[in-house]
Biotite code that builds the C-alpha atoms (Angstrom):
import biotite.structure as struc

atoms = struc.array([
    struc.Atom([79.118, 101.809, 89.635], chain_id="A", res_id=1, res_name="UNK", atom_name="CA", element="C"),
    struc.Atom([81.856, 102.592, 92.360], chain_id="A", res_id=2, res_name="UNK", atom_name="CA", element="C"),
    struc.Atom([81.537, 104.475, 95.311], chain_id="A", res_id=3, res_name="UNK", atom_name="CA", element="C"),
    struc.Atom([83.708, 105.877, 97.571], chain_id="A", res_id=4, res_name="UNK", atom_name="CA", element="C"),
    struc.Atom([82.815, 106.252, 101.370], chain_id="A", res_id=5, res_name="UNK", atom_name="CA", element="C"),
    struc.Atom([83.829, 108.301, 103.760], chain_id="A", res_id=6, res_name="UNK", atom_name="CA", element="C"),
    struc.Atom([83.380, 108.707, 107.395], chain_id="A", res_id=7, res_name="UNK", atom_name="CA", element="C"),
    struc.Atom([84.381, 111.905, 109.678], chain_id="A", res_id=8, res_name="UNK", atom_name="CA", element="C"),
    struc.Atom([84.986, 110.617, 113.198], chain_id="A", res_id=9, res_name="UNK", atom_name="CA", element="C"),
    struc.Atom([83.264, 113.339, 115.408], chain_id="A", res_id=10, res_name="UNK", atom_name="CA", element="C"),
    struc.Atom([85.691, 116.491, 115.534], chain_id="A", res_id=11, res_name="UNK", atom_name="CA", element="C"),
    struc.Atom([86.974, 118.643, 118.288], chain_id="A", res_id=12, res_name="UNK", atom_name="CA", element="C"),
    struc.Atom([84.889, 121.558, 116.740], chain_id="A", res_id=13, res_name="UNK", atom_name="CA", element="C"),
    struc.Atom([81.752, 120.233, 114.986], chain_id="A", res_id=14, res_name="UNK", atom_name="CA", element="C"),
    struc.Atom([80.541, 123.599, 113.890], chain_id="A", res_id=15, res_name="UNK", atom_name="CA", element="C"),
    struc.Atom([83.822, 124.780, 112.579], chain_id="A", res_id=16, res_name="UNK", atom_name="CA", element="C"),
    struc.Atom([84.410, 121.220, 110.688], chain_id="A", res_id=17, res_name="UNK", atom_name="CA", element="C"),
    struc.Atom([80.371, 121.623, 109.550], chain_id="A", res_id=18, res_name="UNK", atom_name="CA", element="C"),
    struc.Atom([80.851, 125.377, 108.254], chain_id="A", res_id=19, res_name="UNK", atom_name="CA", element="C"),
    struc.Atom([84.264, 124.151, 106.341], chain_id="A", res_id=20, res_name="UNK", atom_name="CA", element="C"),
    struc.Atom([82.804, 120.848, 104.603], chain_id="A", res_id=21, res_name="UNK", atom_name="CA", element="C"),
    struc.Atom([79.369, 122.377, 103.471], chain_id="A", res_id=22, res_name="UNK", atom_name="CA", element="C"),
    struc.Atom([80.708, 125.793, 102.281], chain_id="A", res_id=23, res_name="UNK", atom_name="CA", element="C"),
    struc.Atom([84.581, 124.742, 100.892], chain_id="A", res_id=24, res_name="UNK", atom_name="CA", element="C"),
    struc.Atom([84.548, 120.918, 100.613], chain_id="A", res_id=25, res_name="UNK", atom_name="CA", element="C"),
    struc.Atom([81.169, 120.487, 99.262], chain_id="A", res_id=26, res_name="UNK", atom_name="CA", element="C"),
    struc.Atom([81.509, 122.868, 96.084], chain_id="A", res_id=27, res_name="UNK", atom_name="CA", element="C"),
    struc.Atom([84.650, 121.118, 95.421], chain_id="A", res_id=28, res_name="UNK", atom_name="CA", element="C"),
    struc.Atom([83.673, 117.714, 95.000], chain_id="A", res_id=29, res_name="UNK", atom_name="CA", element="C"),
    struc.Atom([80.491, 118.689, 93.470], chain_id="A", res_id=30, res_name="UNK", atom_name="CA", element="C"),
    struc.Atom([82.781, 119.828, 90.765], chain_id="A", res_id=31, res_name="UNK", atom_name="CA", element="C"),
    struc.Atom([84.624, 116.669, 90.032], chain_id="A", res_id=32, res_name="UNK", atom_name="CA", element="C"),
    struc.Atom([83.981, 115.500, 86.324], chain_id="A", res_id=33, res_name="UNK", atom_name="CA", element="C"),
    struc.Atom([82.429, 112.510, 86.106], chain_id="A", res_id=34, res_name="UNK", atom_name="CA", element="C"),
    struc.Atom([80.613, 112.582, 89.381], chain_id="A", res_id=35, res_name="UNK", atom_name="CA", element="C"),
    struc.Atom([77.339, 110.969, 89.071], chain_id="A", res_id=36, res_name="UNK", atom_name="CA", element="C"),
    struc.Atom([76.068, 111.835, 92.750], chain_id="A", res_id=37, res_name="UNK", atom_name="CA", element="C"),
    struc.Atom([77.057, 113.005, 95.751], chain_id="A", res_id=38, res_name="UNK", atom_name="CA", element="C"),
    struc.Atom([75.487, 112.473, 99.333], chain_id="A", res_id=39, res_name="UNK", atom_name="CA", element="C"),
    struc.Atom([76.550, 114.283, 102.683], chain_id="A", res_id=40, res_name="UNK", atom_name="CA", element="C"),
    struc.Atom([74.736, 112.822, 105.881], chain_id="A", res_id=41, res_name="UNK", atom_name="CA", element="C"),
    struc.Atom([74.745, 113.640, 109.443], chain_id="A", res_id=42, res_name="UNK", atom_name="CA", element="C"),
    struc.Atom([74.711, 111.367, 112.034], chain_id="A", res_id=43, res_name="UNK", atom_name="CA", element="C"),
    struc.Atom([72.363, 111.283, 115.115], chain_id="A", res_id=44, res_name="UNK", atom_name="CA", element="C"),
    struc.Atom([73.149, 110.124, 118.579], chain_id="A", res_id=45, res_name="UNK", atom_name="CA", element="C"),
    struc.Atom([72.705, 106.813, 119.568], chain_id="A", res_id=46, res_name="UNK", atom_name="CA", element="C"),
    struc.Atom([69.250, 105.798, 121.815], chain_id="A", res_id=47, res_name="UNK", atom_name="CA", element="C"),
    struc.Atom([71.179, 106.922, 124.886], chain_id="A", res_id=48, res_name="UNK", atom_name="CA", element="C"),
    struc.Atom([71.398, 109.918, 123.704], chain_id="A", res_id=49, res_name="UNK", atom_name="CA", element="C"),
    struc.Atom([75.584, 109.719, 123.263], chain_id="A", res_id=50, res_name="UNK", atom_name="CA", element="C"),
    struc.Atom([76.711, 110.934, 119.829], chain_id="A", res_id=51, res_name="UNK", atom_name="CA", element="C"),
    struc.Atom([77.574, 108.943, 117.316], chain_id="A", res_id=52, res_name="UNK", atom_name="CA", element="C"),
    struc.Atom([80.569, 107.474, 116.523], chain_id="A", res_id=53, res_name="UNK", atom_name="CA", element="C"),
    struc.Atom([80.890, 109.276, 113.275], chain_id="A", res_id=54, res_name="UNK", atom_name="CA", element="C"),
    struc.Atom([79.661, 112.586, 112.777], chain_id="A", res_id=55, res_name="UNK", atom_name="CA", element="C"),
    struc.Atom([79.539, 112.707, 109.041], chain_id="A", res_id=56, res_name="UNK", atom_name="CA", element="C"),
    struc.Atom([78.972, 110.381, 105.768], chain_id="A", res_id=57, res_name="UNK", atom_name="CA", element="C"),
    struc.Atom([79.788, 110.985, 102.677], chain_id="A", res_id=58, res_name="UNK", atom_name="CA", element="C"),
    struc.Atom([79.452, 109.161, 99.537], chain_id="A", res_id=59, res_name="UNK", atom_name="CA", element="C"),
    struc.Atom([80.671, 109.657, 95.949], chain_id="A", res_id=60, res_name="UNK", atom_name="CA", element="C"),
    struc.Atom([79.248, 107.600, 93.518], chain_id="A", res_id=61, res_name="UNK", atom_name="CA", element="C"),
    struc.Atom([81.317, 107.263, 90.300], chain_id="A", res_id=62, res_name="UNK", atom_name="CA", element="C"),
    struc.Atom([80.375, 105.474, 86.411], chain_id="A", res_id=63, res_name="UNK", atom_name="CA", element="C"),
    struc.Atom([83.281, 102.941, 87.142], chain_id="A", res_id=64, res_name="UNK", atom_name="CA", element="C"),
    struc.Atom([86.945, 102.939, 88.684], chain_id="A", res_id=65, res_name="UNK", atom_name="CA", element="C"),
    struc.Atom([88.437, 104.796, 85.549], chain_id="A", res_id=66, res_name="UNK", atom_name="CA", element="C"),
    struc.Atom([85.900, 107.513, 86.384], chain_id="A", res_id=67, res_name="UNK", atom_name="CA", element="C"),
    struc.Atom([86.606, 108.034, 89.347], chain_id="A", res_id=68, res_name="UNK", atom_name="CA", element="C"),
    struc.Atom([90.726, 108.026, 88.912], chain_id="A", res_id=69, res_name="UNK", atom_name="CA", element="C"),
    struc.Atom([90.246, 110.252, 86.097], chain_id="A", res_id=70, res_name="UNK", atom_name="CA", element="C"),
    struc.Atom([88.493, 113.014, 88.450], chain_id="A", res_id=71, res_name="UNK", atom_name="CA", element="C"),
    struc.Atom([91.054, 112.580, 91.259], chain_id="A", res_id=72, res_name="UNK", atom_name="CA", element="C"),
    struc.Atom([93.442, 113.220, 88.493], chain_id="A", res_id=73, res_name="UNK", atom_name="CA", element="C"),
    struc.Atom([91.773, 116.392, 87.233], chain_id="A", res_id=74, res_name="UNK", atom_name="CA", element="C"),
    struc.Atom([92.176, 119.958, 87.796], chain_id="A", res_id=75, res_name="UNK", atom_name="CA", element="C"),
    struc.Atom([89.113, 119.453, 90.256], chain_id="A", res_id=76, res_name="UNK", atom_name="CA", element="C"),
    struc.Atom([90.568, 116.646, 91.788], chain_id="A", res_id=77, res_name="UNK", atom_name="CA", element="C"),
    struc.Atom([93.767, 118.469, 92.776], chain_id="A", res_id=78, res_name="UNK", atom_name="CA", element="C"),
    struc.Atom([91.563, 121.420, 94.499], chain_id="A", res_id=79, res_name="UNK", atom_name="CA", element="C"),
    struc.Atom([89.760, 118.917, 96.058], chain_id="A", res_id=80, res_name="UNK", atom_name="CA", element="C"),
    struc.Atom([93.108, 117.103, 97.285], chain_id="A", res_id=81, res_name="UNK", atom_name="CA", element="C"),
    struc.Atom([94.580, 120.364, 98.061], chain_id="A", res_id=82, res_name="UNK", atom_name="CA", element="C"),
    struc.Atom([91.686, 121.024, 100.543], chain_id="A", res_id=83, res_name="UNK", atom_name="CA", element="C"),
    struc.Atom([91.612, 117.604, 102.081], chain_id="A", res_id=84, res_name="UNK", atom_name="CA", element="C"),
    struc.Atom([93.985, 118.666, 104.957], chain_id="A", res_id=85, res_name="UNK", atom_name="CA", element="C"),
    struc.Atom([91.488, 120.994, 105.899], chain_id="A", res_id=86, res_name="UNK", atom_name="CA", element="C"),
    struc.Atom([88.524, 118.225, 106.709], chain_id="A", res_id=87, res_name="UNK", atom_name="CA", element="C"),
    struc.Atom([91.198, 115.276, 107.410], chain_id="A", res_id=88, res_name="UNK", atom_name="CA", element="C"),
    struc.Atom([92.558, 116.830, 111.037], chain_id="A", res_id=89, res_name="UNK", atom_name="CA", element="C"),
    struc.Atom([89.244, 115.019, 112.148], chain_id="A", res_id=90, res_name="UNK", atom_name="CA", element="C"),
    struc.Atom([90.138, 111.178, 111.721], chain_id="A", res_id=91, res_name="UNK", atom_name="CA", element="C"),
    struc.Atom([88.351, 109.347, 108.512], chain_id="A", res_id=92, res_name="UNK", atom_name="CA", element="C"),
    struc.Atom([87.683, 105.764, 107.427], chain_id="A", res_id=93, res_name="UNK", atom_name="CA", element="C"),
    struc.Atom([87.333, 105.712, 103.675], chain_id="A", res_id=94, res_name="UNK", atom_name="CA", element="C"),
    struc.Atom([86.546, 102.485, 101.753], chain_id="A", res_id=95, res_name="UNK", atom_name="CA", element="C"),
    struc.Atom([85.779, 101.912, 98.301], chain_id="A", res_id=96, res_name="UNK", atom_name="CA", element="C"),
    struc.Atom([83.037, 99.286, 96.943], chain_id="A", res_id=97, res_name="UNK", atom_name="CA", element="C"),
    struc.Atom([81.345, 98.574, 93.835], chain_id="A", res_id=98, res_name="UNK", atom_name="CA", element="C"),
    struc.Atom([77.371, 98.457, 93.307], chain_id="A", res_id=99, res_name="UNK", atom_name="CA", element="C"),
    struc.Atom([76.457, 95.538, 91.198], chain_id="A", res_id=100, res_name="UNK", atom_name="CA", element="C"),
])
């Protein structure tokens, strides 16, 4: 199984980045074929109470590799890439890893 990681530094607008990534973003990589699960996580200030040094998670979890190029080469995958500028004006670490 692969999956693909991402984390959303914290953006200048959280609740404008939140409304856009749950309502838009979301939907679209729900639809990618091949998509065996999907995860979205918020995270929560440190003990001090300062926020986190991400603000969001999310994993895609994929069959295998050929899986998960064949949805980023779909129809769905293009929507999806076509929105990415929309969530990627808040800085992202992505990283790719495989679950033995």
């Amino acid at each position: 199984m692969i999956k693909l990681t991402v984390l959303y530094a914290q953006p200048a607008d959280a609740d404008a980045f939140d409304k856009h990534y749950l309502q838009t973003h979301t939907p679209l990589v729900r639809a990618l074929p091949g998509l065996d699960r999907f995860e979205v996580a918020f995270t929560l200030p440190d003990a001090d109470g300062a926020p986190a040094l991400y603000h969001l998670i999310a994993e895609l979890y994929f069959p295998d590799a050929q899986a998960m190029q064949a949805a980023m080469a779909s129809p769905e995958g293009a929507a999806l890439a076509a929105d990415a500028p929309n969530v990627t004006s808040t800085k992202s670490v992505s990283m790719l890893s495989e679950i033995s």
